[in-house]
C-alpha positions in Angstrom: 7.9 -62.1 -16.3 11.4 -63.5 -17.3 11.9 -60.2 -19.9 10.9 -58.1 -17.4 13.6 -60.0 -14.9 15.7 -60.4 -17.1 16.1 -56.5 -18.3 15.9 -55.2 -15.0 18.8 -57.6 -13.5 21.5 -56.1 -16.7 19.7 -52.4 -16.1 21.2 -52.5 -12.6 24.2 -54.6 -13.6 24.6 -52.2 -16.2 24.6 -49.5 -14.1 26.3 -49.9 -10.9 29.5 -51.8 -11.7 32.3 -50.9 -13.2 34.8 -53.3 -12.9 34.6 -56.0 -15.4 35.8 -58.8 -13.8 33.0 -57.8 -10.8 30.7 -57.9 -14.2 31.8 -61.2 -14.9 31.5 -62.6 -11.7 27.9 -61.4 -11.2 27.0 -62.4 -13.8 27.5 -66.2 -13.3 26.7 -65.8 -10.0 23.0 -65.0 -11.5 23.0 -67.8 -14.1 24.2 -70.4 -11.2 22.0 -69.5 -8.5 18.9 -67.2 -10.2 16.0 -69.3 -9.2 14.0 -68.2 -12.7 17.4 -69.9 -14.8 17.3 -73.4 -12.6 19.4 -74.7 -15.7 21.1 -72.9 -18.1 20.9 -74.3 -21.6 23.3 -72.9 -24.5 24.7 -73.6 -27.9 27.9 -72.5 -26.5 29.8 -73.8 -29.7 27.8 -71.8 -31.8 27.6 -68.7 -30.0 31.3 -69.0 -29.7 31.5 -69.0 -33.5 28.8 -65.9 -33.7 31.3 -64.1 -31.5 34.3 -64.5 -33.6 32.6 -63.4 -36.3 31.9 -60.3 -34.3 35.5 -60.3 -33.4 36.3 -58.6 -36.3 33.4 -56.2 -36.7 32.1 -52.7 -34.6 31.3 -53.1 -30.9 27.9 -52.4 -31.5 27.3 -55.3 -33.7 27.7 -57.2 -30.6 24.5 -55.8 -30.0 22.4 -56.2 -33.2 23.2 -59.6 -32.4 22.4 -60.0 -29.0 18.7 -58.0 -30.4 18.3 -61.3 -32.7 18.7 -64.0 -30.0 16.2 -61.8 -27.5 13.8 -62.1 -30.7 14.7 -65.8 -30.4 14.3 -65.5 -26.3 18.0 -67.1 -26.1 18.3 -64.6 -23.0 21.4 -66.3 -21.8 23.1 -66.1 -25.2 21.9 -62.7 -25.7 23.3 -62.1 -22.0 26.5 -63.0 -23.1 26.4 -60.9 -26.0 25.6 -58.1 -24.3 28.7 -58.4 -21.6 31.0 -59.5 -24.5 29.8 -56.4 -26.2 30.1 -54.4 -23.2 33.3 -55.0 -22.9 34.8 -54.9 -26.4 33.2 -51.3 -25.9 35.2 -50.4 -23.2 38.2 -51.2 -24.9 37.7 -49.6 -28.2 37.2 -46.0 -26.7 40.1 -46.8 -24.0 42.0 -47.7 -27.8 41.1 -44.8 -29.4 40.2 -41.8 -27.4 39.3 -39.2 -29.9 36.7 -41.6 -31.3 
């Protein structure tokens, strides 16, 4: 039931916002108050190390990765993964338009 939650929650996020920081802000508005995620429990130091390793790949290997931790069910690391992703996105085609 959490998946299925979980998938439909960034399915809407995903498409009805635009703004990033409105993103953002929704986004920890869920993990703080969501009454499935009561506490919210992450490696953050090594997620933080995963993404800077992803710093200085393709956008979308923010997304193979965020594939392993839902393998994992780390959905609040994967979560982040997929709006750190999200966003690198926007900026690389904003970067180079012709892409």
């Amino acid at each position: 039931m959490k998946k299925i939650l979980f998938f439909l929650i960034l399915s809407i996020i995903s498409n009805s916002l635009s703004a990033q920081d409105q993103e953002l802000n929704l986004f920890k508005n869920i993990l703080l108050k969501g009454d499935s995620i009561t506490k919210v429990e992450m490696d953050t130091i090594q997620l933080f190390k995963v993404a800077n390793k992803l710093d200085k790949k393709h956008p979308s290997q923010y997304f193979d990765e965020m594939a392993n931790y839902l393998n994992e069910e780390k959905f609040n690391e994967a979560a982040f993964l997929f709006y750190l992703g999200r966003m690198r996105y926007r900026y690389y085609n904003s970067a180079n338009p012709k892409y």
